[in-house]
N, C-alpha and C positions, 0 to 999 in steps of 0.2 A: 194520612200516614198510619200503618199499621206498627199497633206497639207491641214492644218485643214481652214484655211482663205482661200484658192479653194473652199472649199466644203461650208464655210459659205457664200460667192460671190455667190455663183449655187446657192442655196438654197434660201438665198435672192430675187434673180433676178428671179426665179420660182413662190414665194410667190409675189412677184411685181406682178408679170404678170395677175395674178389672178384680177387685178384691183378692183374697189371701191365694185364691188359685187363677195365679198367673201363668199362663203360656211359657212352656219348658219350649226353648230355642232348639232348631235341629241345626245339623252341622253341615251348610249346602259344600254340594261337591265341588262347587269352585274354588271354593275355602278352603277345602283340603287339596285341593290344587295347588293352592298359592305355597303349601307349609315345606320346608327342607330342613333338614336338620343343619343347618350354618346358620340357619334364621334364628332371629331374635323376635317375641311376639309379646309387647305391652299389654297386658289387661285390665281388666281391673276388679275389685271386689263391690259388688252391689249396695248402694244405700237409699234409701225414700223409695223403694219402691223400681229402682231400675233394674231392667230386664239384668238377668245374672248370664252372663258369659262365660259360666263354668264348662257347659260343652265344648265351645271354641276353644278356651286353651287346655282342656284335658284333652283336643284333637290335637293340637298345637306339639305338648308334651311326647303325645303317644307319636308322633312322625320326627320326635328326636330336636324340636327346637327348645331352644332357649328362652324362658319368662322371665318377663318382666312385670312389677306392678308400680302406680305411681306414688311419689314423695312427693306428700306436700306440707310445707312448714307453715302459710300463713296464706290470704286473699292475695297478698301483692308480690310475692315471692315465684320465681317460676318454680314451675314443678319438676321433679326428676324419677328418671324413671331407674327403679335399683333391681337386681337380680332377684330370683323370685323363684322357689319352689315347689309345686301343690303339695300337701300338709305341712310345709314350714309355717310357725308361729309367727302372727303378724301383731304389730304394734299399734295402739287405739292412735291416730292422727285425730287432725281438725276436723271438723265436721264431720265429725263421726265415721272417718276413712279407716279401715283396715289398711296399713300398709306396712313394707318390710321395717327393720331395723335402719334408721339412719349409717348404721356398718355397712351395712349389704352394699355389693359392689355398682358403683354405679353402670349402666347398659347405654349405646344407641339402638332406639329398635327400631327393625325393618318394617316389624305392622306394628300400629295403631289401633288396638280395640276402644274403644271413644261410645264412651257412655251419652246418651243424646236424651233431653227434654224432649225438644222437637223437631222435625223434619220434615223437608216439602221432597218433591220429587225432582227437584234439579241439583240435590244431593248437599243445598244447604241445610246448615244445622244451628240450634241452639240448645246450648249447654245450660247452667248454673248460673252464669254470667259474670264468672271473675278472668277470663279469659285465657285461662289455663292452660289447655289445649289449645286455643290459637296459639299460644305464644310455644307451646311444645310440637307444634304442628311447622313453624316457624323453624326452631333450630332443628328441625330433622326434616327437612324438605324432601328426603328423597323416601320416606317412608311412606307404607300403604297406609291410607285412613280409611278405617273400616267403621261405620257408628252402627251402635247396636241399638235397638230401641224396638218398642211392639207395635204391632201395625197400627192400633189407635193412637200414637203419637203422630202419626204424619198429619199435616197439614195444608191446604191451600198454596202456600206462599210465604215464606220466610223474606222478612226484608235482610240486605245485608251491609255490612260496612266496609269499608277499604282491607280492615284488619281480619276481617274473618275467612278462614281458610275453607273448600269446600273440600264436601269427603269426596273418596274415586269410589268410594259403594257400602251401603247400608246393607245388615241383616236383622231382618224381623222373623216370627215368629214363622209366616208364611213365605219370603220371598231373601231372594239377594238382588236387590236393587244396583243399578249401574246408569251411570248416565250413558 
């Protein structure tokens, strides 16, 4: 049985390694494909060391969509995803999340930028592991899951569970991944 805190320790200690000059994300041109201005696009703000998505939704912004970042109040709480402007002031959340003002209006978003520990190439993922994103993956079934993550995060083989939701395509630093 492969365990899922082995492969978040690897993955981790990979994404370490990479030290203070980490790989600036490019914006693939399928991604700007996807963007219209009635789109709504969840992001999120970088912590421990995850790849920053600032390209993506400053591509997002500039083709006229709507941002979102995520709300979260606690481990067992689902998350919400609330309106969101680049330079709007964000609020210090738990685990040390940037996110909007519990005011801010809440969003459904059409993409899903989904911050990723690790990943294999059949487009499973592991998160943090309070299931946050599954469960936000869950109440917006029809949204793109895009996981952002650097190419030393991918791995071998991810095992999965009944509850975990697979992405439809990863961006790393090098590639857009698709199954």
């Amino acid at each position: 049985m492969i365990d899922k805190q082995a492969i978040r320790r690897a993955a981790r200690a990979a994404r370490a390694a990479l030290g203070d000059e980490r790989p600036t994300l490019q914006v693939p041109a399928i991604f700007r494909a996807l963007l219209a201005p009635e789109l709504t696009v969840a992001s999120y703000r970088p912590i421990g060391g995850e790849a920053d998505p600032a390209p993506l939704h400053e591509a997002a912004w500039a083709a006229g969509c709507a941002l979102a970042l995520p709300y979260v109040v606690d481990r067992a709480t689902p998350l919400r995803f609330l309106s969101w402007q680049i330079g709007r002031a964000l609020s210090v959340g738990p685990f040390g999340l940037s996110q909007p003002a519990d005011s801010a209006a809440p969003v459904a978003p059409d993409i899903i930028l989904t911050p990723l520990v690790a990943f294999d190439g059949r487009l499973s993922r592991l998160g943090q592991g309070a299931g946050h994103y599954d469960r936000a993956f869950a109440a917006y079934p029809n949204a793109r899951r895009i996981g952002i993550a650097f190419a030393v995060q991918q791995v071998d083989y991810i095992p999965t569970d009944p509850w975990d939701v697979p992405l439809h395509a990863i961006i790393t630093e090098n590639d857009w991944i698709e199954a």
